[in-house]
C-alpha positions as CSV (number, residue, x, y, z in Angstrom):
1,X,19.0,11.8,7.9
2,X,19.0,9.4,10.5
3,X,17.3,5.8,10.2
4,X,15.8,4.3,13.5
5,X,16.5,0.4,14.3
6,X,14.5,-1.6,15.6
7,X,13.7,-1.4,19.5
8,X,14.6,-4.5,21.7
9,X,10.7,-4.4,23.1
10,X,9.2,-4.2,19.6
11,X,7.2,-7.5,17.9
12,X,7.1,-7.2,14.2
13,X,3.9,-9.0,12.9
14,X,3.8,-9.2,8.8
15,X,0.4,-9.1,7.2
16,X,-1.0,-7.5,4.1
17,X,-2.1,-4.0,3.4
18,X,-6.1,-4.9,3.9
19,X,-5.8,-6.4,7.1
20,X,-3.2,-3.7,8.5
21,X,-5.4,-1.2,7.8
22,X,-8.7,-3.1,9.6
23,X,-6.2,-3.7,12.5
24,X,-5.1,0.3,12.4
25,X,-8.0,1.7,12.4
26,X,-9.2,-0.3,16.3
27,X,-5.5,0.2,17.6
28,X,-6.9,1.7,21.0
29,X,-9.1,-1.5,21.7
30,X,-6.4,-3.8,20.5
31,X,-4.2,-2.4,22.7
32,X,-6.7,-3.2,26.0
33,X,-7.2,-6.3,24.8
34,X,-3.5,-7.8,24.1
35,X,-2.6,-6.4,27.4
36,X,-5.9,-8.3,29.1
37,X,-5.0,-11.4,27.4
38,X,-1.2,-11.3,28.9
39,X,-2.3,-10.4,31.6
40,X,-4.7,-13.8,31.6
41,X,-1.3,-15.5,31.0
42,X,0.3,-13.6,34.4
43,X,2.6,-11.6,32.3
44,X,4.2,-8.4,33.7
45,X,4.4,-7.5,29.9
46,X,2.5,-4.5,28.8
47,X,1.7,-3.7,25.0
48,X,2.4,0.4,25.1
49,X,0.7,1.1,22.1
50,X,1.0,-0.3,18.2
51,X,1.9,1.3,14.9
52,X,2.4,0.5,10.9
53,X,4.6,0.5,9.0
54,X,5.2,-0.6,5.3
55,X,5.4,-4.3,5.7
56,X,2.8,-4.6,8.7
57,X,2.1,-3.5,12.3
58,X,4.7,-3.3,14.8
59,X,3.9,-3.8,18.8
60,X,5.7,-1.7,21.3
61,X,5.9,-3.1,24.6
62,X,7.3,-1.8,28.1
63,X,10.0,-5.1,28.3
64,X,11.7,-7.7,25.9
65,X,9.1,-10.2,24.8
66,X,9.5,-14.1,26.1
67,X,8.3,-17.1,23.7
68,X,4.8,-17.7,25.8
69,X,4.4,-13.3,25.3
70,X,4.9,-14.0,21.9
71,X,2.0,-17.0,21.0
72,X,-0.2,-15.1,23.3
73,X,0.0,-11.8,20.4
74,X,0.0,-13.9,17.6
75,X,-3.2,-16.0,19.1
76,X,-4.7,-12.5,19.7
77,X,-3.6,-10.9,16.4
78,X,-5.0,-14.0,14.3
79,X,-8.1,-14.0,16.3
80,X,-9.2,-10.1,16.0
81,X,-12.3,-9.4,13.7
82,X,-12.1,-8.6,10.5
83,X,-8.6,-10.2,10.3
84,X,-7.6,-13.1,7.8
85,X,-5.1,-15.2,9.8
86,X,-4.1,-16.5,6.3
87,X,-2.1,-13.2,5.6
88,X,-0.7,-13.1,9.1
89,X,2.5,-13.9,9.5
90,X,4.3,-15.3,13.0
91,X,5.4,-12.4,15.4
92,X,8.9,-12.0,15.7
93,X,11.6,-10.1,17.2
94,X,13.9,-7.9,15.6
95,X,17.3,-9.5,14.3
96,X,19.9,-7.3,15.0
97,X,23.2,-9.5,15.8
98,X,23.4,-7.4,19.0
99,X,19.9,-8.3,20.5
100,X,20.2,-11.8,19.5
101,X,23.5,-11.8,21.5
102,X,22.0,-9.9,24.6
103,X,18.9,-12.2,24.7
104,X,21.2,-14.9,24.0
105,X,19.5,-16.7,20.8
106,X,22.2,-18.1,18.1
107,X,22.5,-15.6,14.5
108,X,21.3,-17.7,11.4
């Protein structure tokens, strides 16, 4: 058995069980919108599509995520219906040693 790491273009975003599953269950119309709202921001990021997994929802996109790409979900994420920001975590990126390198952010 083989376990898959993270992807360089994925955004983890922790929340809790209740509002993963409110999020899950629009993941077609979250999709339009995040990519409307970077595109408001003139991003050539694109959100490809979002899955869950056991800690929260995880958001596939077609490049590597930059800092202003990053609020721009979160603002989004918190903001959704039916969503309490208060169990809503900051996005991040993965943290493999490698990535960080490659991107060029310092390992804590």
């Amino acid at each position: 058995m083989t376990t898959e790491e993270p992807s360089y273009k994925q955004v983890i975003v922790f929340m809790s069980n209740d509002n993963k599953s409110n999020f899950m269950n629009e993941s077609g119309s979250h999709v339009l919108n995040m990519n409307r709202a970077l595109k408001n921001i003139k991003s050539d990021i694109i959100v490809d599509f979002i899955h869950s997994n056991a800690s929260g929802i995880i958001v596939v996109t077609n490049k590597v995520v930059a800092s202003v790409e990053l609020q721009s979900i979160e603002q989004y994420i918190k903001g959704a219906n039916h969503i309490n920001s208060n169990k809503v975590k900051s996005p991040r990126l993965p943290q493999l040693k490698s990535y960080l390198k490659i991107i060029g952010l310092l390992y804590l």
